[in-house]
CHARMM internal coordinates of N, CA and C (Angstrom, degrees):
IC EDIT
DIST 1 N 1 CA 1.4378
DIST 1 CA 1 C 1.5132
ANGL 1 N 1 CA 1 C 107.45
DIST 1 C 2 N 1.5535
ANGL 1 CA 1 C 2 N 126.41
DIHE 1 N 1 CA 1 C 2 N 120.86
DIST 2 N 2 CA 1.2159
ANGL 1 C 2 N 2 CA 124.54
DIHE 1 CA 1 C 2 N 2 CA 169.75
DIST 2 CA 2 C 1.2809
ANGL 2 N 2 CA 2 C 120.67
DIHE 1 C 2 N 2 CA 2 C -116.21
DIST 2 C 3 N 1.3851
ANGL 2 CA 2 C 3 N 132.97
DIHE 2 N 2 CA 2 C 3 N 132.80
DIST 3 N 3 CA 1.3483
ANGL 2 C 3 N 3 CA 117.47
DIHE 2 CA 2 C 3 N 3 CA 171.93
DIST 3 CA 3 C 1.8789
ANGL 3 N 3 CA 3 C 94.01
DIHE 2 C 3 N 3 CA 3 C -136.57
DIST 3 C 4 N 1.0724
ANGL 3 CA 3 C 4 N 128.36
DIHE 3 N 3 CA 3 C 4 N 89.52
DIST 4 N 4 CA 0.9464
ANGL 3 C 4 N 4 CA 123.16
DIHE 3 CA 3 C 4 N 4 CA 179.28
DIST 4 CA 4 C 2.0340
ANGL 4 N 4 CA 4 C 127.79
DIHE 3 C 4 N 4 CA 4 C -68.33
DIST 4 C 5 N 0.8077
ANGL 4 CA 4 C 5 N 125.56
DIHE 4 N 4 CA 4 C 5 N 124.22
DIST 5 N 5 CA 1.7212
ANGL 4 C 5 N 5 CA 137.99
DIHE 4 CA 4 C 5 N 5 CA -167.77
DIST 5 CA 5 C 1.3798
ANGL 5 N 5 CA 5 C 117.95
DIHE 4 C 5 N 5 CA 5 C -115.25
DIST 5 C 6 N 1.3164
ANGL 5 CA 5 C 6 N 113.27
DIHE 5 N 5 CA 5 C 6 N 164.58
DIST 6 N 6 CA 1.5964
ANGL 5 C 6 N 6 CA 112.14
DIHE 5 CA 5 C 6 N 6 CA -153.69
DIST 6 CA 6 C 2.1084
ANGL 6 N 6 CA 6 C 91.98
DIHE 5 C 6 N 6 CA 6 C -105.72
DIST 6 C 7 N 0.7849
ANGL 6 CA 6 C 7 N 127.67
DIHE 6 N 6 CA 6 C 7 N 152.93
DIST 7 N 7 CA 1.2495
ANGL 6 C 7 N 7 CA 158.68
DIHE 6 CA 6 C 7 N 7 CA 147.93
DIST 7 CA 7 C 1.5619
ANGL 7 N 7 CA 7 C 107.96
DIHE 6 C 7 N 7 CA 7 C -45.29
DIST 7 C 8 N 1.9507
ANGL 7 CA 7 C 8 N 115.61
DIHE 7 N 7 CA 7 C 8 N 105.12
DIST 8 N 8 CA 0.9256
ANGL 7 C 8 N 8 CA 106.15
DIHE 7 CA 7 C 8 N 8 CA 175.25
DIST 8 CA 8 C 1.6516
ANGL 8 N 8 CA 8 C 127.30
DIHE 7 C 8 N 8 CA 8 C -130.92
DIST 8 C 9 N 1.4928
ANGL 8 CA 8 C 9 N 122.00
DIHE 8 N 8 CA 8 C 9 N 74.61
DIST 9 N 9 CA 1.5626
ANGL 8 C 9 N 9 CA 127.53
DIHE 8 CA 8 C 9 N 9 CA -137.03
DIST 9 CA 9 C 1.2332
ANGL 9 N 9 CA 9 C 85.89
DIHE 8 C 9 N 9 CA 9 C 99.30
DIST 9 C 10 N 1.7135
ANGL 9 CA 9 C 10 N 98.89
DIHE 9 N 9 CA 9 C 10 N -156.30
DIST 10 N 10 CA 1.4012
ANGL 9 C 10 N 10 CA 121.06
DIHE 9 CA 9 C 10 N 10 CA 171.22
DIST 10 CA 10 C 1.7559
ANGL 10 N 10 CA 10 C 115.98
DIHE 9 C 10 N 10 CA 10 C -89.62
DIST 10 C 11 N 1.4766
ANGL 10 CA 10 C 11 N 94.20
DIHE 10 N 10 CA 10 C 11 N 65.12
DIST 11 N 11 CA 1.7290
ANGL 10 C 11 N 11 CA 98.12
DIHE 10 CA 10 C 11 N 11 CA -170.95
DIST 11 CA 11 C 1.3814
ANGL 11 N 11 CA 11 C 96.99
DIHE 10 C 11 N 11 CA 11 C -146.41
DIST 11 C 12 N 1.6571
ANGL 11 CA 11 C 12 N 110.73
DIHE 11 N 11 CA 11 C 12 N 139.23
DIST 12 N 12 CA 1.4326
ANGL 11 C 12 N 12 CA 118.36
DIHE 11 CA 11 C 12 N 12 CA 165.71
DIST 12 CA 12 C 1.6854
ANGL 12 N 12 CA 12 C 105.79
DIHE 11 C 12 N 12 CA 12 C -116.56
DIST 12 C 13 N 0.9269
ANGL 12 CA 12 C 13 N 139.05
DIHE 12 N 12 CA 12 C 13 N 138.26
DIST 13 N 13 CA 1.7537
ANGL 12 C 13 N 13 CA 125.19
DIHE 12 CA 12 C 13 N 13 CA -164.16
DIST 13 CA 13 C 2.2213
ANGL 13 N 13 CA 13 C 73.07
DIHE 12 C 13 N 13 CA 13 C -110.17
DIST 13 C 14 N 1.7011
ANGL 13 CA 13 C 14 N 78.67
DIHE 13 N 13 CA 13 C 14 N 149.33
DIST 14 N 14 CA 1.5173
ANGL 13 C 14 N 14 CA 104.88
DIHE 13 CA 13 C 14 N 14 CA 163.65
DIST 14 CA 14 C 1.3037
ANGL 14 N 14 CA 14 C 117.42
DIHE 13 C 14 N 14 CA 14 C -77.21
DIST 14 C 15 N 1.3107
ANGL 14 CA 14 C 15 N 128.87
DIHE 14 N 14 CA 14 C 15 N 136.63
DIST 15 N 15 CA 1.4195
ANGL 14 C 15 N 15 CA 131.12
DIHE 14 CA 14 C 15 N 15 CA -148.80
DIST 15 CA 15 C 2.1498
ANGL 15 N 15 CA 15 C 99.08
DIHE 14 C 15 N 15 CA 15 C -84.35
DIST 15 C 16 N 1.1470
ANGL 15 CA 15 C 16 N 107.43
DIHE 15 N 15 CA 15 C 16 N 83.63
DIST 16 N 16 CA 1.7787
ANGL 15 C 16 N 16 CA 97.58
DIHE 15 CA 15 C 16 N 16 CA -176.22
DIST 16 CA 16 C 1.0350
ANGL 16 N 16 CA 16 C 100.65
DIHE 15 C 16 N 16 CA 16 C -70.67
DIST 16 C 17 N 0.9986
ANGL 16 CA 16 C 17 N 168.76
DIHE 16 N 16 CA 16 C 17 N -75.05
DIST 17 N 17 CA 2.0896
ANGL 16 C 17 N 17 CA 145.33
DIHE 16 CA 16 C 17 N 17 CA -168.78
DIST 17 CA 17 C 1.1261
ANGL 17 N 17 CA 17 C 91.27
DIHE 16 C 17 N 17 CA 17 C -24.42
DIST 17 C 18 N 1.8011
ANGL 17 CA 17 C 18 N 131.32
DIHE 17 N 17 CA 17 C 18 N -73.12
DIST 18 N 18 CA 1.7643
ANGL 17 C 18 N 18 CA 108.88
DIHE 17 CA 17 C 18 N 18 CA -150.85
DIST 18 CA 18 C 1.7581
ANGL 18 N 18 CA 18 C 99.11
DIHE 17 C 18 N 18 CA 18 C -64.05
DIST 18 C 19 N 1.4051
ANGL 18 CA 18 C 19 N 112.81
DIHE 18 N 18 CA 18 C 19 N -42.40
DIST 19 N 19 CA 1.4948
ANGL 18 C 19 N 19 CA 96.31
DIHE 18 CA 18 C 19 N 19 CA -165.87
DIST 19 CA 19 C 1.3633
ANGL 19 N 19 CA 19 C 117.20
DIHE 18 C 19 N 19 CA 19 C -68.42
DIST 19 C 20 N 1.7672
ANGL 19 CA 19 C 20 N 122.22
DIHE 19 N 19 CA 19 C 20 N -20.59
DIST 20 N 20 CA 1.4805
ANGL 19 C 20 N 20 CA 105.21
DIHE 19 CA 19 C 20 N 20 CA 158.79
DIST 20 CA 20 C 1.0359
ANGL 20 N 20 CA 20 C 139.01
DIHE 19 C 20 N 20 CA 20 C -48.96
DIST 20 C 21 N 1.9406
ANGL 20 CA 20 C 21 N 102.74
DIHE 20 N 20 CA 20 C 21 N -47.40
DIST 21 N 21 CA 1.2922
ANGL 20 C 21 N 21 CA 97.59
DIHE 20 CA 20 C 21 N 21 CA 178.65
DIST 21 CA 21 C 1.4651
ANGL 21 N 21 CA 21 C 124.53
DIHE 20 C 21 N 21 CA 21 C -63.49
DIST 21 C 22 N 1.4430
ANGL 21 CA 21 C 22 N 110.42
DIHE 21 N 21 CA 21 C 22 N -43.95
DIST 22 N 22 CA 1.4218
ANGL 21 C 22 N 22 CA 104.87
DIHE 21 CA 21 C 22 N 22 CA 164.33
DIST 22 CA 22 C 1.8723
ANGL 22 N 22 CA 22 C 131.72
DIHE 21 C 22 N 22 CA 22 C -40.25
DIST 22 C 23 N 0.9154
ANGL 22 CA 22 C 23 N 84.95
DIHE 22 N 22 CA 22 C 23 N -44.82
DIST 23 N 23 CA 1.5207
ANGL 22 C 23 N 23 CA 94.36
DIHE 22 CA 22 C 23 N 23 CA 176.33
DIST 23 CA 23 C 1.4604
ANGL 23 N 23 CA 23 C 103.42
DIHE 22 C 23 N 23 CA 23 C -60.73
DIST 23 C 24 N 1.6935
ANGL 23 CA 23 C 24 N 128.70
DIHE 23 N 23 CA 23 C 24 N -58.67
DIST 24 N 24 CA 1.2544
ANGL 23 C 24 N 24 CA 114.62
DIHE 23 CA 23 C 24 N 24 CA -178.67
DIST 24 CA 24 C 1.3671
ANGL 24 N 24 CA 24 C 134.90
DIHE 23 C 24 N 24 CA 24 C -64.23
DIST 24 C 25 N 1.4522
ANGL 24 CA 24 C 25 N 112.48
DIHE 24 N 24 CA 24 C 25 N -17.66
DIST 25 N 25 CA 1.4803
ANGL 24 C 25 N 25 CA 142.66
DIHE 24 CA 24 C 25 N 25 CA 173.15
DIST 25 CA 25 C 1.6861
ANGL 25 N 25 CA 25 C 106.88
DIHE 24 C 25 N 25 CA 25 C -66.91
DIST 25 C 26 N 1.3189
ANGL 25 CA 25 C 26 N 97.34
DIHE 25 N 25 CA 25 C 26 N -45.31
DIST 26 N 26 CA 2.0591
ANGL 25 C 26 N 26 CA 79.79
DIHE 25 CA 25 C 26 N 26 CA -174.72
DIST 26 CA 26 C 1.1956
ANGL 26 N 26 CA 26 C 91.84
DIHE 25 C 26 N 26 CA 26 C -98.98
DIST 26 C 27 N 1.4173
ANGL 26 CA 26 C 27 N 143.34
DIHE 26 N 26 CA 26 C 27 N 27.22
DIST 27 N 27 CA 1.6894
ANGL 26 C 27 N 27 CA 130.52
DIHE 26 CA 26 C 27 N 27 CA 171.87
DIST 27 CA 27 C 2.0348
ANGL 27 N 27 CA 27 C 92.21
DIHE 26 C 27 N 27 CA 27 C -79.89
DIST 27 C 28 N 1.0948
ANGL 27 CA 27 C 28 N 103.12
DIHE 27 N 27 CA 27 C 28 N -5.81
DIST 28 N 28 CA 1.6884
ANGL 27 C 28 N 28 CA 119.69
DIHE 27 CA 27 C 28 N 28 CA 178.80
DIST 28 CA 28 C 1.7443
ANGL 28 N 28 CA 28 C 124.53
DIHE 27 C 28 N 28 CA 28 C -99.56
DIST 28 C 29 N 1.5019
ANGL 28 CA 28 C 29 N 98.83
DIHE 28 N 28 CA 28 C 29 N 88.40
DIST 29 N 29 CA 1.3046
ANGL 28 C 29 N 29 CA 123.31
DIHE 28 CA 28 C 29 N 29 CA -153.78
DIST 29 CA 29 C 1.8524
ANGL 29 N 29 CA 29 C 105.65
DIHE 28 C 29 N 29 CA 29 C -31.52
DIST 29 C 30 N 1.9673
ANGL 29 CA 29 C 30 N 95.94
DIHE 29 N 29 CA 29 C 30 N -44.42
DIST 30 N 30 CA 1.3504
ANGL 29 C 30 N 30 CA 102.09
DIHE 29 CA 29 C 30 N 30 CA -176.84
DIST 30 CA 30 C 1.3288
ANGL 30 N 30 CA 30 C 113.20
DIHE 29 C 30 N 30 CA 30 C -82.62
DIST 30 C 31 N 1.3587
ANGL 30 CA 30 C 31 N 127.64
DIHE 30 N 30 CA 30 C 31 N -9.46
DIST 31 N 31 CA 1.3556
ANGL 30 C 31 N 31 CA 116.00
DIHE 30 CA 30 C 31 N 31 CA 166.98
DIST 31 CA 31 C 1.3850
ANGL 31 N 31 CA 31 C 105.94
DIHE 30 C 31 N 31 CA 31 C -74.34
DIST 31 C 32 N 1.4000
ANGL 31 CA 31 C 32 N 125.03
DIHE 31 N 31 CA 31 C 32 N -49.18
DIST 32 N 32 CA 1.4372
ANGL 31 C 32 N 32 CA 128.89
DIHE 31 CA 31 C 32 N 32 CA 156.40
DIST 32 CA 32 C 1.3822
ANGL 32 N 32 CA 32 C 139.33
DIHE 31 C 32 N 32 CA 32 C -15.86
DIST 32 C 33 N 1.2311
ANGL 32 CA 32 C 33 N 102.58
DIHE 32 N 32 CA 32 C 33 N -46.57
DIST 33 N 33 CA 1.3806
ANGL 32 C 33 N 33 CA 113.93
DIHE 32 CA 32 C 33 N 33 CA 170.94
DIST 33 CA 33 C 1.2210
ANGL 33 N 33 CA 33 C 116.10
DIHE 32 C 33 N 33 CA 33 C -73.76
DIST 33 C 34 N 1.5867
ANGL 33 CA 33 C 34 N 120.01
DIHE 33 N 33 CA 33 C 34 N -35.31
DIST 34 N 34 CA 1.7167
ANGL 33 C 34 N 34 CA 120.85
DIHE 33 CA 33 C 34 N 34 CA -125.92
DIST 34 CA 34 C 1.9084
ANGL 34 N 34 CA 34 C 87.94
DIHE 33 C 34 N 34 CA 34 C -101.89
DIST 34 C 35 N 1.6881
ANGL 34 CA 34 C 35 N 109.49
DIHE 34 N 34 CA 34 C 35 N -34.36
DIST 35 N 35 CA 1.4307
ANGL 34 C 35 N 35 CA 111.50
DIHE 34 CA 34 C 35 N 35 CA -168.12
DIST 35 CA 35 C 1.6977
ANGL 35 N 35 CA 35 C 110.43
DIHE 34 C 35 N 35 CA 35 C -126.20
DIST 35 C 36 N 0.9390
ANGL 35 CA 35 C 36 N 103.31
DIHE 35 N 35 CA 35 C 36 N -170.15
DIST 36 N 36 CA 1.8708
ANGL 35 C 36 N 36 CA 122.02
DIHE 35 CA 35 C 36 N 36 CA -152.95
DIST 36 CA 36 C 1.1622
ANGL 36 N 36 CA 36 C 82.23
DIHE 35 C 36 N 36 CA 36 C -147.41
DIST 36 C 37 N 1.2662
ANGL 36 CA 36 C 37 N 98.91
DIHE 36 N 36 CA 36 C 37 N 132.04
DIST 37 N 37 CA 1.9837
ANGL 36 C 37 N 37 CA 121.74
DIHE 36 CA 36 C 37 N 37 CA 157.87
DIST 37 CA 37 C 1.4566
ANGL 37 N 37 CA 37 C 116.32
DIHE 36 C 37 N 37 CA 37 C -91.28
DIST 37 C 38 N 1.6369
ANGL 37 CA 37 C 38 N 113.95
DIHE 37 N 37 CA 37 C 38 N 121.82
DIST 38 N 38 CA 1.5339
ANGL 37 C 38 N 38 CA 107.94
DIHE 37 CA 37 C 38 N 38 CA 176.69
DIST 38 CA 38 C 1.4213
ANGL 38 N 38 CA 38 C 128.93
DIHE 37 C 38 N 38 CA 38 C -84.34
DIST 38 C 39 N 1.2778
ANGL 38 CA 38 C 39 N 148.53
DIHE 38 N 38 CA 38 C 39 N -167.90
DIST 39 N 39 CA 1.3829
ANGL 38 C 39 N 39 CA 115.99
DIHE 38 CA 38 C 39 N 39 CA 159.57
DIST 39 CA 39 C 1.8739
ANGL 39 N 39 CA 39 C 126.84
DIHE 38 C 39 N 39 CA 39 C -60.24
DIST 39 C 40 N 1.0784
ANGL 39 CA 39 C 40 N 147.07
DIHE 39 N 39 CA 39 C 40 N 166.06
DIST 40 N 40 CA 1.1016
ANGL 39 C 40 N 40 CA 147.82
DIHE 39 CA 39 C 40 N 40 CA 164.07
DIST 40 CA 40 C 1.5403
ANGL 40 N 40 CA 40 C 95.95
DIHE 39 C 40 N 40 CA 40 C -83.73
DIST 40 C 41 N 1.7615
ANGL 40 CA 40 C 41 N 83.18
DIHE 40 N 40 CA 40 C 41 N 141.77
DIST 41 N 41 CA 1.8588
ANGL 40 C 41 N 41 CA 108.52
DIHE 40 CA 40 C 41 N 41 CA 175.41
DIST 41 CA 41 C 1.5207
ANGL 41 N 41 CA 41 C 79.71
DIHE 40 C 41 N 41 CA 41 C -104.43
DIST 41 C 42 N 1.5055
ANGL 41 CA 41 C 42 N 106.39
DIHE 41 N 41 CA 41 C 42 N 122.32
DIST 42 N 42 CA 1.4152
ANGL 41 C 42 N 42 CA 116.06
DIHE 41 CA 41 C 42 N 42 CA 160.95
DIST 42 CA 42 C 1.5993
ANGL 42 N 42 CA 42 C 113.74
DIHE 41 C 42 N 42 CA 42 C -122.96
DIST 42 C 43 N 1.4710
ANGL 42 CA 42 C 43 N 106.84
DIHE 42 N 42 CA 42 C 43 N -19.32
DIST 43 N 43 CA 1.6743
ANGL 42 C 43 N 43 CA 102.87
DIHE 42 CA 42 C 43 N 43 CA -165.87
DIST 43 CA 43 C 1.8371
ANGL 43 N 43 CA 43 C 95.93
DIHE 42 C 43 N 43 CA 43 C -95.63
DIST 43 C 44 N 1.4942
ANGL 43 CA 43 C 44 N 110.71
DIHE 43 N 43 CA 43 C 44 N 151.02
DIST 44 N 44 CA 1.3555
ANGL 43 C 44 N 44 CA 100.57
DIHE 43 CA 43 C 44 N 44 CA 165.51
DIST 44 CA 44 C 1.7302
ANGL 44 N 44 CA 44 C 117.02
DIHE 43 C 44 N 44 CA 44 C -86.09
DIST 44 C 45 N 0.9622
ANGL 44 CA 44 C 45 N 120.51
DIHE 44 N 44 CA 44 C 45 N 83.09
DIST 45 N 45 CA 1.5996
ANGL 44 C 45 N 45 CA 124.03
DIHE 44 CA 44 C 45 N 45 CA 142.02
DIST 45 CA 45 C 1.2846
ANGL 45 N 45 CA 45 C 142.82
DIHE 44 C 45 N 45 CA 45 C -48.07
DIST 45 C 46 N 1.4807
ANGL 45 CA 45 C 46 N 110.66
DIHE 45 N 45 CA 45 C 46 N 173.25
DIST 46 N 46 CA 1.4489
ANGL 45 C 46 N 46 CA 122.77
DIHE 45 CA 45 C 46 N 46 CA 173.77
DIST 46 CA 46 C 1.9531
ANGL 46 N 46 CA 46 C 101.74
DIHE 45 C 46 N 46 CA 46 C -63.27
DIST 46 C 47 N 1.1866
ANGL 46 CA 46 C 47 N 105.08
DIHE 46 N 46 CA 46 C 47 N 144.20
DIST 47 N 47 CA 1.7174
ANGL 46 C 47 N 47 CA 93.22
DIHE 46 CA 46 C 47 N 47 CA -167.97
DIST 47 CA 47 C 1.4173
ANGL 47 N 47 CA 47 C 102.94
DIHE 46 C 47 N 47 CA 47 C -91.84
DIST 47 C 48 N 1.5423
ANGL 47 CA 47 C 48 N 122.75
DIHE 47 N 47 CA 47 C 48 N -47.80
DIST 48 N 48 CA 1.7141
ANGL 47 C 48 N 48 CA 117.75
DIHE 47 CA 47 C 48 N 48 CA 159.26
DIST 48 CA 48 C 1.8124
ANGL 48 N 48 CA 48 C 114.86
DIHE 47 C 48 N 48 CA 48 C -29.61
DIST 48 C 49 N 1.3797
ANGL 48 CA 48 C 49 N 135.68
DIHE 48 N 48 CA 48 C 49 N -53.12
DIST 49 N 49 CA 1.1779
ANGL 48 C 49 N 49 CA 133.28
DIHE 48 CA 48 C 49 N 49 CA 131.53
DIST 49 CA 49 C 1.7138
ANGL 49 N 49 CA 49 C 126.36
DIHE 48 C 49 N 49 CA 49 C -5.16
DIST 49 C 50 N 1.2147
ANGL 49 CA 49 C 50 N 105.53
DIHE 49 N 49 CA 49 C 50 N -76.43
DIST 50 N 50 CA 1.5030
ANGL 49 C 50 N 50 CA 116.41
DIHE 49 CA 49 C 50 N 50 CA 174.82
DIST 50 CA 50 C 1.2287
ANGL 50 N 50 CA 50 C 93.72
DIHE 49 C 50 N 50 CA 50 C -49.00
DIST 50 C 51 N 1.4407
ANGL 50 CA 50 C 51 N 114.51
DIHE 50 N 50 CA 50 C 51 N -104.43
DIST 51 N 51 CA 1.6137
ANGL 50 C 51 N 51 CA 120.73
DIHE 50 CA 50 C 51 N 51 CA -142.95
DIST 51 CA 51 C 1.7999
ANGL 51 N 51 CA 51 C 88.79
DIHE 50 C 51 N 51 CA 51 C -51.79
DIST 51 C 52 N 1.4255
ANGL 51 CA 51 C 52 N 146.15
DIHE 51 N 51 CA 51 C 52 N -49.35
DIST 52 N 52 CA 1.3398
ANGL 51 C 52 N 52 CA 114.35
DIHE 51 CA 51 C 52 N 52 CA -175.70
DIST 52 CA 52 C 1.3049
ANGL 52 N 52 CA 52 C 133.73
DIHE 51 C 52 N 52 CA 52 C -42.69
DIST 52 C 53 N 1.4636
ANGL 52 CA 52 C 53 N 126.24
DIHE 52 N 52 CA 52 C 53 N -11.84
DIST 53 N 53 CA 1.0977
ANGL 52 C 53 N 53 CA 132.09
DIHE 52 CA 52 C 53 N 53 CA 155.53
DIST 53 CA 53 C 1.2527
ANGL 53 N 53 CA 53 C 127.71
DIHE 52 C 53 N 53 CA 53 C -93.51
DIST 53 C 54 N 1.2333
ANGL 53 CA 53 C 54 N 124.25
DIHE 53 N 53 CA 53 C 54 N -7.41
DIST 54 N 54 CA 1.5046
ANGL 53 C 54 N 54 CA 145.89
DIHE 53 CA 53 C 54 N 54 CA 165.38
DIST 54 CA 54 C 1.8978
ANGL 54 N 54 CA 54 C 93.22
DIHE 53 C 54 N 54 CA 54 C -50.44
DIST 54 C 55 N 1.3298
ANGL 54 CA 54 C 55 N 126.70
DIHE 54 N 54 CA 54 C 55 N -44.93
DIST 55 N 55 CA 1.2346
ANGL 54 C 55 N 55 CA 126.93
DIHE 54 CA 54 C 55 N 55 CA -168.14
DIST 55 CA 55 C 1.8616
ANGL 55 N 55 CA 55 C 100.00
DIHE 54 C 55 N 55 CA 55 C 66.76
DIST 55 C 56 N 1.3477
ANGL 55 CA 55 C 56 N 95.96
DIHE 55 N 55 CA 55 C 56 N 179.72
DIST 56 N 56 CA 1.3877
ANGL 55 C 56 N 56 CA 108.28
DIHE 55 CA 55 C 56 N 56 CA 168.80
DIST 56 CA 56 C 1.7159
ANGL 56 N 56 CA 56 C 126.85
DIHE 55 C 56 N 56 CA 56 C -77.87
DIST 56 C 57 N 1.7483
ANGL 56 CA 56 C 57 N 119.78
DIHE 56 N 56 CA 56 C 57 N 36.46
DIST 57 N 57 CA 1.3360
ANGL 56 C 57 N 57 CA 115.36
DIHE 56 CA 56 C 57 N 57 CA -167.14
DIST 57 CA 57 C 1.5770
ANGL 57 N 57 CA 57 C 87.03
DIHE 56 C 57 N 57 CA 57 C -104.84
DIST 57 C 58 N 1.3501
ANGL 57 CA 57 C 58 N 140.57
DIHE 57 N 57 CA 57 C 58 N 31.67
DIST 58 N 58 CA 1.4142
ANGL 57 C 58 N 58 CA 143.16
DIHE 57 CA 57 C 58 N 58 CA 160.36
DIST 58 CA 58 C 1.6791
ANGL 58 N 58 CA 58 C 131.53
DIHE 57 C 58 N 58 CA 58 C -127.82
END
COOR INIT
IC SEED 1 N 1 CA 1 C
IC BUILD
């Protein structure tokens, strides 16, 4: 899940749309079962960065 956000001070806010939806998505036993949550991309970065930690699960 990525929702990347801007830097405001020394603050990055956690992306609440992706984590709702997430949250409402595994309240669903079979979505629950079926998938794995990766970390959230919340900061905007270098994107070679990003997906290198993405690993190969895409």
């Amino acid at each position: 899940m990525a929702q990347p956000n801007s830097k405001y001070g020394d603050s990055i806010y956690f992306p609440y749309t992706a984590g709702s939806l997430i949250a409402y998505a595994f309240e669903d036993l079979a979505v629950a079962r079926r998938f794995t949550l990766g970390a959230f991309i919340y900061k905007k970065e270098d994107v070679e960065t990003v997906v290198g930690r993405m690993g190969s699960r895409f």
